[in-house]
C-alpha positions in Angstrom: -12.2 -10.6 16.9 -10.6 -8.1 14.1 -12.9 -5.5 13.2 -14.6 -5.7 9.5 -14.1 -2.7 7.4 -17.2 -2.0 4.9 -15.7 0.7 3.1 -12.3 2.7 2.1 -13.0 5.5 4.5 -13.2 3.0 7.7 -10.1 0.8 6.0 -7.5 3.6 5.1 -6.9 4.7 8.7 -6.1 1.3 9.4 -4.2 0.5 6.1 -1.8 3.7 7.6 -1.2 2.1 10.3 0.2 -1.5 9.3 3.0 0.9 7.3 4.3 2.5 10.4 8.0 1.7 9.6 9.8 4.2 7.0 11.7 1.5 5.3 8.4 -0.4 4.1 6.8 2.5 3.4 9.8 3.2 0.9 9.9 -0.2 -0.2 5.9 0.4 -0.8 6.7 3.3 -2.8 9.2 1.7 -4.9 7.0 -1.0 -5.6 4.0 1.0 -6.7 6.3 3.4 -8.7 7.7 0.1 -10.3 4.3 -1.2 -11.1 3.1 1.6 -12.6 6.2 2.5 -14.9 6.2 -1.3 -15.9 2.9 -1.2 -17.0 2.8 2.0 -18.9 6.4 0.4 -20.7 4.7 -2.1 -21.3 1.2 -0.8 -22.8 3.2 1.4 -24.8 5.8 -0.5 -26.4 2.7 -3.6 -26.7 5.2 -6.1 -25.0 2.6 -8.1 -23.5 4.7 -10.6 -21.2 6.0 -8.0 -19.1 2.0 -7.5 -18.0 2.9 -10.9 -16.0 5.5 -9.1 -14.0 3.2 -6.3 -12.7 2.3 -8.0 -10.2 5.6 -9.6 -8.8 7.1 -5.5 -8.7 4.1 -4.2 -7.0 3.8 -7.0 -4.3 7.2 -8.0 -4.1 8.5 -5.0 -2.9 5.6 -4.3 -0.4 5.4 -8.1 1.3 9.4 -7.9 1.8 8.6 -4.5 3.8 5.8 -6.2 5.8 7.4 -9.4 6.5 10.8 -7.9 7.3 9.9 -4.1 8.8 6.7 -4.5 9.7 6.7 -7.8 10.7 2.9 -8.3 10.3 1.0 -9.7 7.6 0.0 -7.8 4.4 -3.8 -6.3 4.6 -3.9 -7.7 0.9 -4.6 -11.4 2.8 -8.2 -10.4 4.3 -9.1 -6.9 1.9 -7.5 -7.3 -1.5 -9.5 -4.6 -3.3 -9.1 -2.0 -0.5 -5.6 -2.7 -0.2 -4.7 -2.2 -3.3 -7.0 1.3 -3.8 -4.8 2.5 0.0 -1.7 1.3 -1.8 -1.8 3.9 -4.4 -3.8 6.5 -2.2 -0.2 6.2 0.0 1.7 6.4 -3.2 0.3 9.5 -3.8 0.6 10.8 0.0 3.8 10.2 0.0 4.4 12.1 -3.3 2.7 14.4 -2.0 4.3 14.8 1.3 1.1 14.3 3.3 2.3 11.0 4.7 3.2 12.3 8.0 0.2 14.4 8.5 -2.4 11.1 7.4 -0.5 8.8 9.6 -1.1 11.2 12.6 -5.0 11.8 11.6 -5.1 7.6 10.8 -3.7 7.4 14.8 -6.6 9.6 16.2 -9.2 7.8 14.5 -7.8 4.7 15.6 -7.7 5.7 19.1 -11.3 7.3 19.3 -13.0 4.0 18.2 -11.2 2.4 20.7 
């Protein structure tokens, strides 16, 4: 049986380690960077529509990383909320270049509640 998560501390660790794979996490990247500059064009210049895409850029990019990288199934399927607050925590890891550094700390907590 797969373990519940109750909160964003227990889930993040976890959320790390479904986006092992460089490539998605890039693609992850791209995606969030994509939603986020698609919505702020899109508050700013009031074009409405593109609102509807926001969704597609964020996602899209992401699924095609889990599905073809990964090759396991988006954490957005059984934790919606708390996959999309890890999403942009990652984004910012990675901007931050603390990706590495989080994904080994996400392994050891893994492993000691094992």
């Amino acid at each position: 049986m797969a373990k519940k998560y109750q909160n964003l501390r227990e889930f993040y660790p976890f959320y790390l380690l479904e986006h092992q794979n460089f490539i998605s996490r890039c693609l992850h990247f791209i995606g969030t960077g994509g939603f986020l500059s698609l919505l702020a064009y899109a508050l700013i210049s009031q074009t409405w529509w593109l609102l509807a895409l926001c969704p597609v850029m964020g996602y899209g990019f992401a699924w095609v990383g889990h599905f073809f990288f990964e090759k396991n199934r988006p954490a957005t399927f059984t934790y919606p909320a708390m996959s999309l607050v890890s999403d942009f925590i990652m984004f910012y890891h990675i901007l931050t270049f603390q990706i590495g550094a989080k994904i080994a700390q996400a392994k050891e907590i893994m492993q000691a509640q094992q």
